[in-house]
C-alpha positions in Angstrom: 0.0 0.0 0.0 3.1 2.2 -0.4 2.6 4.6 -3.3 5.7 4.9 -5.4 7.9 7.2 -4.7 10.2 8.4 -7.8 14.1 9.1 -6.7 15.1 12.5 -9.1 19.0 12.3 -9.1 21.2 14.5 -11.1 25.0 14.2 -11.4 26.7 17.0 -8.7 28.3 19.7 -11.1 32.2 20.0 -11.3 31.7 23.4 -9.1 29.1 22.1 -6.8 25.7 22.7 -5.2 24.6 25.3 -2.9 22.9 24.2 0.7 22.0 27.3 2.4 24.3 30.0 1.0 27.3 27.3 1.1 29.0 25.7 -1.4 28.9 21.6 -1.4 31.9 20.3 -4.0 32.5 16.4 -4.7 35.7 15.5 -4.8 36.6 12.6 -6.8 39.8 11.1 -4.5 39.7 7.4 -6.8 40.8 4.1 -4.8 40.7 4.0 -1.3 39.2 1.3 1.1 37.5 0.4 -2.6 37.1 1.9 -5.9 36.1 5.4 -7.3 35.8 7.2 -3.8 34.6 10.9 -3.5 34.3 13.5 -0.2 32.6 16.1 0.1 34.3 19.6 0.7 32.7 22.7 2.3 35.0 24.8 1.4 33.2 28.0 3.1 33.6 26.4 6.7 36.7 24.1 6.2 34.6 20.7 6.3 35.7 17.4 4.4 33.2 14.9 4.7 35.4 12.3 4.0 33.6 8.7 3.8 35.9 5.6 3.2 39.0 7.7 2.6 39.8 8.5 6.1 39.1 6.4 9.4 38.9 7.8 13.0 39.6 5.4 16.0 38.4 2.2 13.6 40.6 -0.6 12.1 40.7 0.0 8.5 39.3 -2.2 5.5 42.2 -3.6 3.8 41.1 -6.6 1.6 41.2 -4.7 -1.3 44.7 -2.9 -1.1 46.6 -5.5 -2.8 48.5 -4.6 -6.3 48.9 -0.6 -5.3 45.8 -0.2 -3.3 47.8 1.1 -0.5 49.7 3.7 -2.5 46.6 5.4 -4.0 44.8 5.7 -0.7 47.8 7.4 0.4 47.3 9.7 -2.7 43.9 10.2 -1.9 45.0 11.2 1.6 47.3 14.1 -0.1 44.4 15.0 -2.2 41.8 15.7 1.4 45.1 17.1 3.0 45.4 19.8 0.5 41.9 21.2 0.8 43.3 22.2 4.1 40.4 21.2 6.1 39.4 22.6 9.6 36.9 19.5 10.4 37.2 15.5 8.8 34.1 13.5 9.5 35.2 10.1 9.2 32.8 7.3 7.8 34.4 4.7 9.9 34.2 6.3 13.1 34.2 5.9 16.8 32.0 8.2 17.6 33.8 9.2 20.8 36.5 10.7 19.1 36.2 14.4 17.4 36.3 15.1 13.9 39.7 16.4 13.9 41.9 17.1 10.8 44.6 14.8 12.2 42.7 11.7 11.3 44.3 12.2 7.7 47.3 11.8 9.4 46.3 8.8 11.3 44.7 7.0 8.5 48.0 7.3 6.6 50.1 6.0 9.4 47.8 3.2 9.8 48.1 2.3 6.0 52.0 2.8 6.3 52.9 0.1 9.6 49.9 -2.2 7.6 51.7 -1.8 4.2 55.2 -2.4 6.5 54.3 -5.8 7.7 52.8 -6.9 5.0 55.7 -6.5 2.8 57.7 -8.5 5.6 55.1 -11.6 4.5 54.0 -12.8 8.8 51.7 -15.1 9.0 48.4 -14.1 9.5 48.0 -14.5 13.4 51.7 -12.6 13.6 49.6 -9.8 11.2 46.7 -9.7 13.0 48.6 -9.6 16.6 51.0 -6.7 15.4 48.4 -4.4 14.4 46.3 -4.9 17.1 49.3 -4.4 19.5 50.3 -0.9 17.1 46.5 0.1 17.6 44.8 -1.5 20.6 42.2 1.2 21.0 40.8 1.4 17.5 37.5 -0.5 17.1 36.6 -3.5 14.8 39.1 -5.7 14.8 37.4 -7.5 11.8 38.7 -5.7 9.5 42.1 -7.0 10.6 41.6 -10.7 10.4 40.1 -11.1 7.2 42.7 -8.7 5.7 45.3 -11.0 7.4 43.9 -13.8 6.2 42.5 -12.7 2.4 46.6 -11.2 1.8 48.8 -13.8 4.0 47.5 -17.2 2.9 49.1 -19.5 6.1 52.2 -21.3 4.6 51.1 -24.2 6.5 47.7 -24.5 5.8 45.6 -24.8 2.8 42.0 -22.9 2.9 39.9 -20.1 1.4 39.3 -16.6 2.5 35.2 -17.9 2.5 36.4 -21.0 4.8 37.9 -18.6 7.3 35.2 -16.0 7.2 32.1 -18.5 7.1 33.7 -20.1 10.1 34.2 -16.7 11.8 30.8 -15.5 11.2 29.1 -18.5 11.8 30.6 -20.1 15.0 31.8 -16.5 16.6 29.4 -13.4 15.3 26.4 -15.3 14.6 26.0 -17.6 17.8 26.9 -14.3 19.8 24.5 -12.3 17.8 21.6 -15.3 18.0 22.1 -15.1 22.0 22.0 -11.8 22.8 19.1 -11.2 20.6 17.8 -14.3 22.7 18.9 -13.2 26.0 21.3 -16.2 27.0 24.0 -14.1 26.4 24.4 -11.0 28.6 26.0 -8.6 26.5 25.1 -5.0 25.2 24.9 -4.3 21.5 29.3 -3.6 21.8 29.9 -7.0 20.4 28.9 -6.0 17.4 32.0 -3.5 17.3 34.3 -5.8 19.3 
């Protein structure tokens, strides 16, 4: 019984939109966490809204940084840098944490010790363990594990990146997820981030 309701989109015009006397821009930045990434830059009070491309207090998403993923998230980093913002809202967030320029600078550290270890080829558990010792604050460790995993195949072990995370999500997230809904398990909606 929910009458249609027709989206009207439009492509964003190189120089913008306005929003109350303020000028919006999109800024195409290209590869970050994933492909063809954009922010958006308020140029009027120094605001970057910068989605995927930089992360505050949050592990990053890795799995696709292989083959010079890395490198042009770093560019796209240089790119938000230069707009010389005063405010970064973050898309991965913990939402404790202000919107401070010097999440740029974070998120490109982050990608730096990450891009560090992986060139020196640990295993996955050695991975996982290092960057959750360089970063024991940030949320989601997720993120780290199945990048471990998806870009340090285990020399002694043969299985798939869907092996790993089916058995994660299914004997770990799921069960948890299942009980607290249920109420066996006593635990507040945290695990989700943990």
């Amino acid at each position: 019984q929910i009458p249609p309701s027709p989206v009207t989109y439009r492509t964003v015009p190189a120089d913008g939109i306005e929003l109350e006397g303020n000028k919006l821009v999109a800024v195409e930045v290209g590869h970050t966490d994933t492909d063809d990434t954009t922010v958006l830059h308020v140029p009027s009070i120094g605001l970057v809204v910068a989605g995927d491309v930089a992360y505050n207090g949050v592990h990053q998403y890795l799995l696709e940084s292989a083959h010079g993923g890395i490198e042009a998230w770093l560019v796209a980093l240089d790119e938000v840098a230069a707009l010389q913002p005063r405010a970064v809202v973050a898309g991965h967030k913990n939402k404790d944490l202000p919107d401070d320029p010097a999440i740029i600078e974070q998120t490109r550290e982050y990608l730096l010790d990450a891009r560090r270890l992986l060139d020196e080829k640990p295993s996955p558990r050695d991975y996982f363990d290092a960057m959750i010792a360089l970063y024991p604050d940030r949320l989601n460790t997720g993120p780290v594990r199945y990048t471990a995993v998806a870009l340090l195949p285990e020399p002694t072990r043969y299985y798939s990146v869907h092996d790993e995370v089916t058995q994660w999500f299914f004997d770990d997230y799921l069960t948890t997820w299942i009980g607290v809904g249920a109420g066996s398990i006593e635990r507040g909606p945290e695990f989700i981030l943990d």
